[in-house]
gemmi code that builds the backbone of each chain (N, CA, C; Angstrom):
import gemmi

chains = {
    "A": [
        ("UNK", (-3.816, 24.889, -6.572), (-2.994, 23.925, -5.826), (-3.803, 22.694, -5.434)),
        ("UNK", (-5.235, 22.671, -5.262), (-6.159, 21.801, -4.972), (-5.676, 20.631, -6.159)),
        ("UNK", (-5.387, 20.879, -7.301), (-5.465, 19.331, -8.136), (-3.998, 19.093, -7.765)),
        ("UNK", (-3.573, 19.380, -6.712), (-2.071, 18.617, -6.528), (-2.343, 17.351, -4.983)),
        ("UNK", (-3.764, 17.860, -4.485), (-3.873, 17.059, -3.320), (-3.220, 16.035, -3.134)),
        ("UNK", (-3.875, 15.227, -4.463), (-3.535, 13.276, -4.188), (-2.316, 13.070, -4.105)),
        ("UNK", (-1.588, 13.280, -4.971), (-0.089, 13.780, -5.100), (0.543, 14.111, -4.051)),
        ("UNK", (0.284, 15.154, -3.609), (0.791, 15.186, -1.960), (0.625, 14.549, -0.864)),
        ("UNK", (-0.412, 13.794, -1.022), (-1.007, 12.928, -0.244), (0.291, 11.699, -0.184)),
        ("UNK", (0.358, 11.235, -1.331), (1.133, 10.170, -1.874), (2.655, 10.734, -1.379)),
        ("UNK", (2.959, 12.009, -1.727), (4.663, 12.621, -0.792), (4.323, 12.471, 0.132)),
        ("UNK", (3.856, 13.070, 1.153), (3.497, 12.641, 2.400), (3.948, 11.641, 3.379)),
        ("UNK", (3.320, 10.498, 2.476), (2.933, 9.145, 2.672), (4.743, 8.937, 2.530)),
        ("UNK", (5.151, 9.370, 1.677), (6.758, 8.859, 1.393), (7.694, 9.651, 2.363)),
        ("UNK", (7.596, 10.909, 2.498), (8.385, 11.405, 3.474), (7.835, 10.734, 5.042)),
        ("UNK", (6.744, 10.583, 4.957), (6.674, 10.083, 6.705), (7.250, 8.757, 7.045)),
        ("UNK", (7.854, 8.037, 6.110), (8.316, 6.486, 6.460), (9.306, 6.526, 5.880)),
        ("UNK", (10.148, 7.711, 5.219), (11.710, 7.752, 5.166), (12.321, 7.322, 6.396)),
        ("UNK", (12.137, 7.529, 7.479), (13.323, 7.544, 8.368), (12.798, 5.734, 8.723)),
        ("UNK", (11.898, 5.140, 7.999), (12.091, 4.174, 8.513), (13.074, 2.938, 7.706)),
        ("UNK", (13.887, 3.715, 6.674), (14.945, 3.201, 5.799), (16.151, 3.281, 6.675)),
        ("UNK", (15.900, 4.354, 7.063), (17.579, 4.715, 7.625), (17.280, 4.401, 9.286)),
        ("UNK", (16.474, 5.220, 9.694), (16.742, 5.022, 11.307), (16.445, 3.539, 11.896)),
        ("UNK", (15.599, 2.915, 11.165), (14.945, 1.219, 11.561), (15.607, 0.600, 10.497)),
        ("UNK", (16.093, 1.124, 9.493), (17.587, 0.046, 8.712), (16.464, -1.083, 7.631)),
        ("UNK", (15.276, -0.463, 7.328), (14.414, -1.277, 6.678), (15.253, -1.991, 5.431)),
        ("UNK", (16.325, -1.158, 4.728), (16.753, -0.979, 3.571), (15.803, -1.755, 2.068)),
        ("UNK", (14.865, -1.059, 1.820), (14.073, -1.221, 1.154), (14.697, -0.441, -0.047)),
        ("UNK", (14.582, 0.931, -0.042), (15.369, 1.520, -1.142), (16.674, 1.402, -1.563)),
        ("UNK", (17.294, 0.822, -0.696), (18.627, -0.374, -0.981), (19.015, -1.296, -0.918)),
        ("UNK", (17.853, -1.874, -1.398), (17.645, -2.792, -2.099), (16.730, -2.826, -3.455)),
        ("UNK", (17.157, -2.348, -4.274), (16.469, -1.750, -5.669), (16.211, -2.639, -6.599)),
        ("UNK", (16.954, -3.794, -6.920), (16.084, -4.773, -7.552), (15.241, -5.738, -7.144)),
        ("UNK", (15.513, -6.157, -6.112), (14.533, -6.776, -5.020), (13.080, -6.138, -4.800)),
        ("UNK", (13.360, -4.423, -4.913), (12.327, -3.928, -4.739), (11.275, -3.538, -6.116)),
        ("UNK", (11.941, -3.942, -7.102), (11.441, -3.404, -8.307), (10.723, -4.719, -9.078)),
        ("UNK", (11.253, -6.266, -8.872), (10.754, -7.433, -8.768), (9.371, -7.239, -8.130)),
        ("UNK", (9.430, -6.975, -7.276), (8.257, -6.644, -5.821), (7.118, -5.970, -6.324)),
        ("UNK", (7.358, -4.469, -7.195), (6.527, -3.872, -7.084), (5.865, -3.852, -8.531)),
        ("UNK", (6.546, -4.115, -9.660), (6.595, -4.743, -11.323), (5.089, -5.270, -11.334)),
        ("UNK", (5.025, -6.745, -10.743), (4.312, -7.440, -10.967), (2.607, -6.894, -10.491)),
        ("UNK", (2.990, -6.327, -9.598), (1.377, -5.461, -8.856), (0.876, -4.750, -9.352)),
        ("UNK", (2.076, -3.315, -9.680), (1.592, -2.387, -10.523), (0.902, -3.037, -11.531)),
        ("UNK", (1.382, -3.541, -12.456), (0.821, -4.150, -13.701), (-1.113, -4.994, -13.286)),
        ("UNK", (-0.534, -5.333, -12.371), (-2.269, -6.114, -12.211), (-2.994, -5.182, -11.374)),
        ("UNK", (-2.609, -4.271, -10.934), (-3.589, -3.115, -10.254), (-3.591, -2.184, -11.542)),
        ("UNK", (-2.836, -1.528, -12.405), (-2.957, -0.868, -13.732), (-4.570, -1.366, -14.034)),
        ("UNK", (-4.182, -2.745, -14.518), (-5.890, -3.379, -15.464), (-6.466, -3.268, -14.803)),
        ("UNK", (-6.756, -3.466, -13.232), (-7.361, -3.566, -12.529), (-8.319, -2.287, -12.063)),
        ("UNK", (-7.420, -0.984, -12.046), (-8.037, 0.486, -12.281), (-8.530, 0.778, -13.753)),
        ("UNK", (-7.908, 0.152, -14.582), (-8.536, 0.686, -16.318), (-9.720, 0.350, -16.557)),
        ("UNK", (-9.734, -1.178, -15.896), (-11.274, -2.372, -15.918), (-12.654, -1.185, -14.919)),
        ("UNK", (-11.614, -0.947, -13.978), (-12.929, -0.041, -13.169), (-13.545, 0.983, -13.740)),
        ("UNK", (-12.107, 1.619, -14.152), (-12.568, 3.100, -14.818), (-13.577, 2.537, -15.745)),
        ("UNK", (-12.931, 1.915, -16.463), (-14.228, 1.772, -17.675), (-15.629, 1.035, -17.086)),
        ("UNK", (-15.516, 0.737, -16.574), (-16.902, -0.087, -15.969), (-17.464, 0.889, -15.277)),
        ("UNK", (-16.988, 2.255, -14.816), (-17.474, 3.054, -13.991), (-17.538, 2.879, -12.244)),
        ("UNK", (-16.669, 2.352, -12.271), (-16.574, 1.615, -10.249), (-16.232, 3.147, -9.567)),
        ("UNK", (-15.298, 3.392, -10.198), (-15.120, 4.669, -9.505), (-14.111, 5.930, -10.892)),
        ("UNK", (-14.020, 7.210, -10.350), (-13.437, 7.866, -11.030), (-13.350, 9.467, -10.148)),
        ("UNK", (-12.547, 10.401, -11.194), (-11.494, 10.788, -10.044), (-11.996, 12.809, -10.366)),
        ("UNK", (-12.124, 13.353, -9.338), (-12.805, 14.307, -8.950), (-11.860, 15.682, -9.492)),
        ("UNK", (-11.897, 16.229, -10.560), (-10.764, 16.772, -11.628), (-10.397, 18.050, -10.809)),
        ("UNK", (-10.855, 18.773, -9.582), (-10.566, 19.415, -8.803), (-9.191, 19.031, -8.126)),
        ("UNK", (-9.561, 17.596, -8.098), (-8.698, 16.958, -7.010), (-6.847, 16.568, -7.697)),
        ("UNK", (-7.037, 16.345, -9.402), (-6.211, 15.499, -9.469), (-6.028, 16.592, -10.460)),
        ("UNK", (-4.493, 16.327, -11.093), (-3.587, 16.971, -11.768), (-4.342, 16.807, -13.470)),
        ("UNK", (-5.117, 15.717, -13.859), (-5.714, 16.019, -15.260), (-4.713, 15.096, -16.085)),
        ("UNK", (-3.340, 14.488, -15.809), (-2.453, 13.956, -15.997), (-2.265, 12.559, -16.267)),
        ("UNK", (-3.558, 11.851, -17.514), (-3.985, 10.363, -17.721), (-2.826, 10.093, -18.245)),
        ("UNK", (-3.068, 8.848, -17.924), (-1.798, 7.609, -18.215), (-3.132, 6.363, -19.620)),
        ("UNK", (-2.649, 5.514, -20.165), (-3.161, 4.851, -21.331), (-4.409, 4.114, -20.582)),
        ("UNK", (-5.761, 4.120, -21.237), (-6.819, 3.961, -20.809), (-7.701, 3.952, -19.653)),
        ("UNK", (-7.373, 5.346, -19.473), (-8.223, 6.588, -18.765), (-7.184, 6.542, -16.935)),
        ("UNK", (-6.531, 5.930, -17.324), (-5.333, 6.069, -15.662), (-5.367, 6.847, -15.222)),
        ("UNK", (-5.415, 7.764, -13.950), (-4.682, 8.996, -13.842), (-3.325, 8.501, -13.493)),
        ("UNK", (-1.921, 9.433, -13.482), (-1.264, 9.379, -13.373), (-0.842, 8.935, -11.287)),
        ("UNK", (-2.142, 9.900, -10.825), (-2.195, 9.555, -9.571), (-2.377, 7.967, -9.095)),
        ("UNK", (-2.850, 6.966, -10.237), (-3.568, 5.990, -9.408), (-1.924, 5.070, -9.746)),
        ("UNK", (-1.760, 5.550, -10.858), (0.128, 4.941, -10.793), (0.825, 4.834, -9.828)),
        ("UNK", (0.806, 6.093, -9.382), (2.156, 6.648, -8.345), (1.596, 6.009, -6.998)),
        ("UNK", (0.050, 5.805, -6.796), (-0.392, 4.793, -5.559), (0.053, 3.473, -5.367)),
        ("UNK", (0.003, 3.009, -6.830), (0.347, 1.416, -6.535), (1.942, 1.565, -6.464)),
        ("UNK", (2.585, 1.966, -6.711), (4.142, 2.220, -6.291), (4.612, 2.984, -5.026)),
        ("UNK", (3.374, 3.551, -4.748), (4.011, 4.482, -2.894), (3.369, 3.083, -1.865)),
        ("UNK", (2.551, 3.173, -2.259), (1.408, 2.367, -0.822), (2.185, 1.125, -0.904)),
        ("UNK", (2.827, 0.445, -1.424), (3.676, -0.754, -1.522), (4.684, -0.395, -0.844)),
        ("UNK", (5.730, 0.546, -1.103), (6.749, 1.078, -0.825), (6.500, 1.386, 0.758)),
        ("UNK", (5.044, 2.124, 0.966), (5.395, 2.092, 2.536), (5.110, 1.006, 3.360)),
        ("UNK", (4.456, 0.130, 2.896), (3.812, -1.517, 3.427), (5.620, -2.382, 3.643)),
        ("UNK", (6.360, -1.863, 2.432), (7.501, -3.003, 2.863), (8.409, -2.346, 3.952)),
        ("UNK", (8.442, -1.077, 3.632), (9.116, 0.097, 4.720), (8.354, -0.470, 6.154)),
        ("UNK", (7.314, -0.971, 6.327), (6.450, -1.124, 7.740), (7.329, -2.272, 7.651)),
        ("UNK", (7.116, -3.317, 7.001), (7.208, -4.251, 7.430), (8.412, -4.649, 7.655)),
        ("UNK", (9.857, -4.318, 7.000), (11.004, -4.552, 7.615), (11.593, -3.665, 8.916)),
        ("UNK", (10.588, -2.405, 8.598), (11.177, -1.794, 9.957), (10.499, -2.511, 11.261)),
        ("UNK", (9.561, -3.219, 11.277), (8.861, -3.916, 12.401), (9.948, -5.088, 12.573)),
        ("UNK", (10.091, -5.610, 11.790), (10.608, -7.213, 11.550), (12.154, -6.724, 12.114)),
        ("UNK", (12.783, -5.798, 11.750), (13.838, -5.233, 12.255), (13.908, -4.987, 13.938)),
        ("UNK", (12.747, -4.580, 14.869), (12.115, -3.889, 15.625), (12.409, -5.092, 16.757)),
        ("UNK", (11.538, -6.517, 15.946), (11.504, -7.763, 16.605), (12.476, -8.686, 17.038)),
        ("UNK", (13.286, -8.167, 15.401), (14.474, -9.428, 15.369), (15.470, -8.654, 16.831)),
        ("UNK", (15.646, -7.341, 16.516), (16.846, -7.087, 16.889), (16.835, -6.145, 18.579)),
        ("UNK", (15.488, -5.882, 18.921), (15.148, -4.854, 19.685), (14.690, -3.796, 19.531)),
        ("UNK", (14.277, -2.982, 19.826), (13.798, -1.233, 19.793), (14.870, -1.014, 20.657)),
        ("UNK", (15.863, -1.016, 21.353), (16.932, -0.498, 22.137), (18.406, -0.466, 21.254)),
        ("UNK", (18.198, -1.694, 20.276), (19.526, -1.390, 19.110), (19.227, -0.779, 18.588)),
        ("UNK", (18.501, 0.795, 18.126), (17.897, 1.606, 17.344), (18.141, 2.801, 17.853)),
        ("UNK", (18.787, 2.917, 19.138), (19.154, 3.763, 19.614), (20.045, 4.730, 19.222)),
        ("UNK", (20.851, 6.095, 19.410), (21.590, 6.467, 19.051), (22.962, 6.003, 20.342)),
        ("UNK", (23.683, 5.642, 19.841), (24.691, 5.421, 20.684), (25.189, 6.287, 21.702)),
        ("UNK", (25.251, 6.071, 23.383), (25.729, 7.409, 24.144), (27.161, 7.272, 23.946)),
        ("UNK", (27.998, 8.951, 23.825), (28.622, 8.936, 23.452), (29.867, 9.107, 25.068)),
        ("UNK", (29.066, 8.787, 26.277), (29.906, 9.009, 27.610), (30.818, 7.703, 27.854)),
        ("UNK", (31.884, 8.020, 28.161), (32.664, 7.108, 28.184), (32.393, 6.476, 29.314)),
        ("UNK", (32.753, 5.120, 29.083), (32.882, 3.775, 30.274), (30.975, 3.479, 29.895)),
        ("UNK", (30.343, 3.343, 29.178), (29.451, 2.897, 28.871), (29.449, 1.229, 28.708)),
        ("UNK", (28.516, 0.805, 29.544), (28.893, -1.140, 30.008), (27.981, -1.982, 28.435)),
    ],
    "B": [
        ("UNK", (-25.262, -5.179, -9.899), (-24.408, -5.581, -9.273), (-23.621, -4.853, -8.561)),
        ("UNK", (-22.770, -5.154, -7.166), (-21.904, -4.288, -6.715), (-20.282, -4.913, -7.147)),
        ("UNK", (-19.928, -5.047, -8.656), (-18.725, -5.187, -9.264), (-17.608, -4.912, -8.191)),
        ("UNK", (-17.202, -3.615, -7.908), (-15.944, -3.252, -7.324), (-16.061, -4.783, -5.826)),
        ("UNK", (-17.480, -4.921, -5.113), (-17.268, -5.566, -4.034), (-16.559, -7.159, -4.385)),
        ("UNK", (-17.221, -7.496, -5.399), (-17.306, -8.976, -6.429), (-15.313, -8.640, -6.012)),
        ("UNK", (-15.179, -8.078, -6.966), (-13.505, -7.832, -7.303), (-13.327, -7.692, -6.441)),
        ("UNK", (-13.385, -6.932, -5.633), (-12.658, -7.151, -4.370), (-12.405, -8.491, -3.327)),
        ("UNK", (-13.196, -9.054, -3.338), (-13.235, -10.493, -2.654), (-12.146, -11.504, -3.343)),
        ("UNK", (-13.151, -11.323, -5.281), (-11.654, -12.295, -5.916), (-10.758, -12.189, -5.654)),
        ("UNK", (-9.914, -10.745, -5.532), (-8.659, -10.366, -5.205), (-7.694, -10.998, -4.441)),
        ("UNK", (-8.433, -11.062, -3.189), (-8.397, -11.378, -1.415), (-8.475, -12.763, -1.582)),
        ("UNK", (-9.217, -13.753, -2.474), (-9.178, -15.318, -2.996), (-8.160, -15.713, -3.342)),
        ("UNK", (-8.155, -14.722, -4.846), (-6.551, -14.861, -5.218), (-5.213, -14.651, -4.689)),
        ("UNK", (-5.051, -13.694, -3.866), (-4.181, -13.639, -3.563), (-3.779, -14.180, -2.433)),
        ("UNK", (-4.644, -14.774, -0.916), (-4.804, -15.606, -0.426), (-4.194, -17.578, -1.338)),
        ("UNK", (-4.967, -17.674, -1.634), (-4.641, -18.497, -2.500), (-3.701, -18.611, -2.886)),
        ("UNK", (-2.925, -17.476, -3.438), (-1.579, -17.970, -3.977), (-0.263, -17.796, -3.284)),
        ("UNK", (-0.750, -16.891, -1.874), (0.344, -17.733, -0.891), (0.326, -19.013, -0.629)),
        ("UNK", (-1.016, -19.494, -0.246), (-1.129, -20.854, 0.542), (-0.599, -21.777, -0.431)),
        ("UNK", (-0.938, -21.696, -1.327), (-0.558, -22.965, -2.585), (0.326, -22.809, -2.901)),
        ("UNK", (0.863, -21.614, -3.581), (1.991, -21.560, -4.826), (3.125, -20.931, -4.255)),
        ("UNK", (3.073, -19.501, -3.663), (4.365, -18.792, -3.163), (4.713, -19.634, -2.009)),
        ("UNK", (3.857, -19.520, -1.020), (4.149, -19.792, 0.769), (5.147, -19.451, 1.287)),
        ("UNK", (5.353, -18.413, 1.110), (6.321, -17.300, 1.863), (5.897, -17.170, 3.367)),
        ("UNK", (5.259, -17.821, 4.119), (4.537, -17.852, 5.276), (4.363, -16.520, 5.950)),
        ("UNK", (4.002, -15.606, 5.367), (3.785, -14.189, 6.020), (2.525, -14.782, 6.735)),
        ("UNK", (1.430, -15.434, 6.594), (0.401, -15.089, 7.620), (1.052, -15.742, 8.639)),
        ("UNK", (2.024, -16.559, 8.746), (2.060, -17.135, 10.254), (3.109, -15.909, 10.712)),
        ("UNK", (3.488, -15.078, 10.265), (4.828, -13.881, 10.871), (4.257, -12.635, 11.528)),
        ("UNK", (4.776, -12.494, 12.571), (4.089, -11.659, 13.298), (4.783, -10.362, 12.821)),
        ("UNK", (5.523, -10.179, 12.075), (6.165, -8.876, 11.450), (5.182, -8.735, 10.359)),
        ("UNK", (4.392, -9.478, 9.312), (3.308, -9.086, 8.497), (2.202, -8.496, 8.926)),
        ("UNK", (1.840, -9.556, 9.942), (0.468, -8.605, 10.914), (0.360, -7.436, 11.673)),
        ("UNK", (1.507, -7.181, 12.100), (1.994, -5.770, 13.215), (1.897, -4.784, 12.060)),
        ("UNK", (2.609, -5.021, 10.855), (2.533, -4.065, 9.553), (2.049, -4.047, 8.716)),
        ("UNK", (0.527, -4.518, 8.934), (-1.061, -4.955, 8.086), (-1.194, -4.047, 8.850)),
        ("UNK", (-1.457, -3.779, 9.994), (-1.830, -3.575, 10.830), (-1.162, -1.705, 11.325)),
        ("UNK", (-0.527, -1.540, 11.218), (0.017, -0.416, 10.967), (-0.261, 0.457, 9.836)),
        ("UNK", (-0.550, -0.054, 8.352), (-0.794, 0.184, 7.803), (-2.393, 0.652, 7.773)),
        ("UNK", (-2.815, -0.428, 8.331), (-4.177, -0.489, 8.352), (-4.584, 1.288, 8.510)),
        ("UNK", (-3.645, 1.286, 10.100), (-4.409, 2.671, 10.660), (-3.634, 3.662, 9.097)),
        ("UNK", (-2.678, 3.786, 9.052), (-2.878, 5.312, 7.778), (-3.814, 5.232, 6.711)),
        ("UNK", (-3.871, 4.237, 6.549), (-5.075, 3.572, 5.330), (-6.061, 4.418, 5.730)),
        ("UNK", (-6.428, 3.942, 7.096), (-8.031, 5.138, 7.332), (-7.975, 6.362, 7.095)),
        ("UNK", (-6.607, 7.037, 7.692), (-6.488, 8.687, 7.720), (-6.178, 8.922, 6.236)),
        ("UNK", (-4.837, 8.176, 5.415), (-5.137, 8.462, 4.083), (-5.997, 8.357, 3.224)),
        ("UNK", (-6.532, 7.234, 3.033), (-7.906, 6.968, 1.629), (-9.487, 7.779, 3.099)),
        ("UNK", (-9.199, 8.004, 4.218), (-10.167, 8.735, 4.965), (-10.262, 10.055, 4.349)),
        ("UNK", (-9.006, 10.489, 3.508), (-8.887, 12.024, 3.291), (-9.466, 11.776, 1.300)),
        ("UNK", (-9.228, 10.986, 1.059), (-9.653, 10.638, -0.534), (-11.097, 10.638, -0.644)),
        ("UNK", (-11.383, 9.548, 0.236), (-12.768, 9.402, -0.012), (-13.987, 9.938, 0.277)),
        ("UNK", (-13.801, 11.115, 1.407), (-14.282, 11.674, 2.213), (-15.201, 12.608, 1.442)),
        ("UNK", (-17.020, 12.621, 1.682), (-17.579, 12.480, 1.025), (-17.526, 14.227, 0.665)),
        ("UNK", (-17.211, 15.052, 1.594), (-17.514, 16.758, 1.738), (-16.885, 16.755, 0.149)),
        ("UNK", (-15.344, 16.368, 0.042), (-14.765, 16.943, -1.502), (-13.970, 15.496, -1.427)),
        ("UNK", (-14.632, 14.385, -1.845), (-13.958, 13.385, -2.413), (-13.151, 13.083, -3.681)),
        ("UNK", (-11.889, 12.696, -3.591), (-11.125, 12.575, -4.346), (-10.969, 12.066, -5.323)),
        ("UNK", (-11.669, 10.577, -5.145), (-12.466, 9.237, -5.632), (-14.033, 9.445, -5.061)),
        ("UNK", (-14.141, 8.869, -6.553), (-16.188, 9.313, -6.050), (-16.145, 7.550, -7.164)),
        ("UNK", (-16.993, 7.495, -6.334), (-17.897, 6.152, -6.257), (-18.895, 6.222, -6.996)),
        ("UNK", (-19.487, 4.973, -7.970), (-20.350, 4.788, -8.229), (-21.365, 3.562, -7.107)),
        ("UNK", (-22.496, 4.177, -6.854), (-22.954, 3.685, -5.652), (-23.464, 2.223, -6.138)),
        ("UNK", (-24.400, 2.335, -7.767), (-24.098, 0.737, -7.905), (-23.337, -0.661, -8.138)),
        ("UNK", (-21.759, -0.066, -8.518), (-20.973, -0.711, -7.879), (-20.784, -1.436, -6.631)),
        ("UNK", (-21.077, -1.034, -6.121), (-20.423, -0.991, -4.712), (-21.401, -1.256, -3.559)),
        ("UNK", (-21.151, -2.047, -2.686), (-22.004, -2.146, -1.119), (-22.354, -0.825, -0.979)),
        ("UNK", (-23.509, -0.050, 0.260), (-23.452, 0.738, 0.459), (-22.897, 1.220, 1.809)),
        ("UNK", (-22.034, -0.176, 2.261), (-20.985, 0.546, 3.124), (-19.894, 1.214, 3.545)),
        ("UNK", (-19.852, 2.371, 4.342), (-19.018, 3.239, 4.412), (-18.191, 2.680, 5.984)),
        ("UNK", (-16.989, 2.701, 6.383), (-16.423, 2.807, 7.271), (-14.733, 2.739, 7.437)),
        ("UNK", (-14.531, 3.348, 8.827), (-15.098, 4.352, 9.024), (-15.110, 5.781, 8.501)),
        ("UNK", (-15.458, 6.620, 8.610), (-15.671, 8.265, 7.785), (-16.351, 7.783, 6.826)),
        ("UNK", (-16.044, 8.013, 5.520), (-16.569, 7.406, 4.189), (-15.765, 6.539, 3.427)),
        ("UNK", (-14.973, 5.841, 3.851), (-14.218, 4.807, 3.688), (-14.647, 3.602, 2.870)),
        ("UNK", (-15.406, 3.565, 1.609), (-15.838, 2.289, 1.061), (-15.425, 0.996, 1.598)),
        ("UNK", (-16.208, -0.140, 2.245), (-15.495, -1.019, 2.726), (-14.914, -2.093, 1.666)),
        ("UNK", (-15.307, -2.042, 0.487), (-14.576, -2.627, -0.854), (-12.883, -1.894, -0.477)),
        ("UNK", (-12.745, -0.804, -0.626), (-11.294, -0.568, -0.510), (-9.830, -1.213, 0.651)),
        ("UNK", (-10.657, -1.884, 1.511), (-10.148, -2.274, 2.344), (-9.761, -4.085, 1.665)),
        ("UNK", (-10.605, -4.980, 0.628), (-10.320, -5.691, 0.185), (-9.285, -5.168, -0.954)),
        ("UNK", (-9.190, -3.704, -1.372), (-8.265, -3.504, -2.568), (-6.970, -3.560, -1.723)),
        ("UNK", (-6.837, -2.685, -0.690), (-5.937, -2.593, -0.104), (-5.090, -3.910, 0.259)),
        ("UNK", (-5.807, -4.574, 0.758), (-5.033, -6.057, 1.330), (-4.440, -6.624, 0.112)),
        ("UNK", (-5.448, -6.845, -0.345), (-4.768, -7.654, -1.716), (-3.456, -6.951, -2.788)),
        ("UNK", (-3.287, -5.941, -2.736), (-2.390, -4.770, -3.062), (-0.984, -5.003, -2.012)),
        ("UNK", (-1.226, -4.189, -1.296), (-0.287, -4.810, -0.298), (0.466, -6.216, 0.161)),
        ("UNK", (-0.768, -7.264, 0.230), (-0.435, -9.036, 0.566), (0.445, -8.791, -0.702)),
        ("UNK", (0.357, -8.835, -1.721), (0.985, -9.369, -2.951), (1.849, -8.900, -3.066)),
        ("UNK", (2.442, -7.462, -2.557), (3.922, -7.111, -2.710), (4.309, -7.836, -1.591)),
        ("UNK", (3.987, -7.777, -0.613), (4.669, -8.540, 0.497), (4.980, -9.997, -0.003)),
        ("UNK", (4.270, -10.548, -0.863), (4.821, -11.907, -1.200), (5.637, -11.979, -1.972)),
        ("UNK", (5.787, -10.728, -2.884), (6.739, -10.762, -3.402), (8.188, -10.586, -3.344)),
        ("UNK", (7.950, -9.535, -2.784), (9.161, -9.331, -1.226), (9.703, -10.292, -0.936)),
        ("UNK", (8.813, -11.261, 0.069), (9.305, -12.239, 0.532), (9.939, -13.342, -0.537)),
        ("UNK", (9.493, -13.179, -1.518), (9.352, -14.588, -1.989), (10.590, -14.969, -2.622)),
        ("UNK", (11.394, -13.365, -2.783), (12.868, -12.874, -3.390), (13.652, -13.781, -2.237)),
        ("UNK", (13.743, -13.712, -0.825), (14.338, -14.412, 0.053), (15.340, -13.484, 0.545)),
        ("UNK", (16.384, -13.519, 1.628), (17.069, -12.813, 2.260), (17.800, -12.420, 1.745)),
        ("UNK", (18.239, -11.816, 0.574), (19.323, -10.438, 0.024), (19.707, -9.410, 0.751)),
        ("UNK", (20.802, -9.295, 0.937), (21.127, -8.199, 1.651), (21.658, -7.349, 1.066)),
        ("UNK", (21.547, -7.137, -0.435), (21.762, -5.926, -1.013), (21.241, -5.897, -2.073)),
        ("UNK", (20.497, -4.853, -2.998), (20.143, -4.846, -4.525), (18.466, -5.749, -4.682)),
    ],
}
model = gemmi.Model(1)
for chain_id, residues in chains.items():
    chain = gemmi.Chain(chain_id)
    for i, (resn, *xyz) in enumerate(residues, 1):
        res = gemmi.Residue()
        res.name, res.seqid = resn, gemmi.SeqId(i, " ")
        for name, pos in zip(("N", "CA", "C"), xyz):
            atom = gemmi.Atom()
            atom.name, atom.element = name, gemmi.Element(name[0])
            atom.pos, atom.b_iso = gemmi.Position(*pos), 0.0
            res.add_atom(atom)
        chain.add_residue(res)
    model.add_chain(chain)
structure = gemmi.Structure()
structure.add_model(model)
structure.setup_entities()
């Protein structure tokens, strides 16, 4: 189960800032082409950007740790699924903050449901 | 050379740079970018804290790459220029789409 770490690491990372779609109204994941514009262009220059390392030797990935699961010139599949989560939760922060500011932390509330509420 | 540090700086140039000039989506003046740099910041430590962490690191380093600074835990401080620049750039991109409220 150890070469599933990073991977879980990366779920993790995605289940802990779900509720900031729905409960803080980030709507990041609904907004799907907006978000796929967004994340297209990065992936792609962080891709070369990990292939250039790998091959240069900057860093590389501890086969205990990771699933064994390369992507085209020496990728792991893990360093993929990073540049597409760690984005995903950066815009999740950032509209749920911006949401937070615009509108209050008190409109986020669940509505009381006692009547004659002012 | 310490390559990964080199790259890392360009990154942070470039992508700096191409808010100020070309996108200017004005995230550095928005206090909703910095609160959630900044938010981020902290899981950044506890997550890539749990990657890099030297007992059973996830990512192992080549040390001549790289500064030989760690912080904090074993935190390469190069990763913290990957990070920004990773992050800044979706955020500009984000932004740069403009206010859609759906899709």
């Amino acid at each position: 189960m150890d070469r599933y770490q990073y991977l879980a690491l990366l779920g993790v990372c995605l289940l802990l800032t779900l509720p900031l779609e729905f409960v803080l109204d980030a709507r990041v994941y609904r907004r799907p082409r907006r978000l796929a514009r967004s994340l297209l262009p990065a992936v792609a220059i962080f891709y070369v950007w990990d292939a250039v390392a790998i091959a240069r030797g900057h860093w590389t990935f501890n086969p205990a740790f990771v699933t064994g699961w390369t992507l085209p010139f020496g990728v792991p599949l893990e360093e993929l699924s990073f540049f597409v989560v760690i984005p995903i939760c950066a815009l999740l922060s950032l509209e749920a903050v911006r949401n937070i500011l615009d509108r209050g932390w008190r409109s986020f509330l669940p509505r009381s449901r006692s009547v004659g509420q002012g | 050379m310490p390559e990964y540090a080199v790259a890392g700086g360009i990154g942070v140039l470039l992508v700096v740079g191409a808010e100020l000039a070309w996108f200017r989506t004005g995230i550095f003046s928005s206090r909703a970018y910095w609160i959630a740099m900044g938010i981020c910041l902290f899981f950044m430590v506890l997550s890539n804290g749990w990657l890099t962490k030297l007992s059973a690191p996830i990512v192992i380093y080549d040390a001549a790459m790289k500064t030989p600074w760690r912080f904090p835990f074993d935190i390469p401080v190069e990763d913290y220029l990957f990070g920004f620049t990773l992050l800044t750039l979706v955020v500009i991109l984000w932004e740069h789409q403009g206010d859609s409220p759906s899709g």
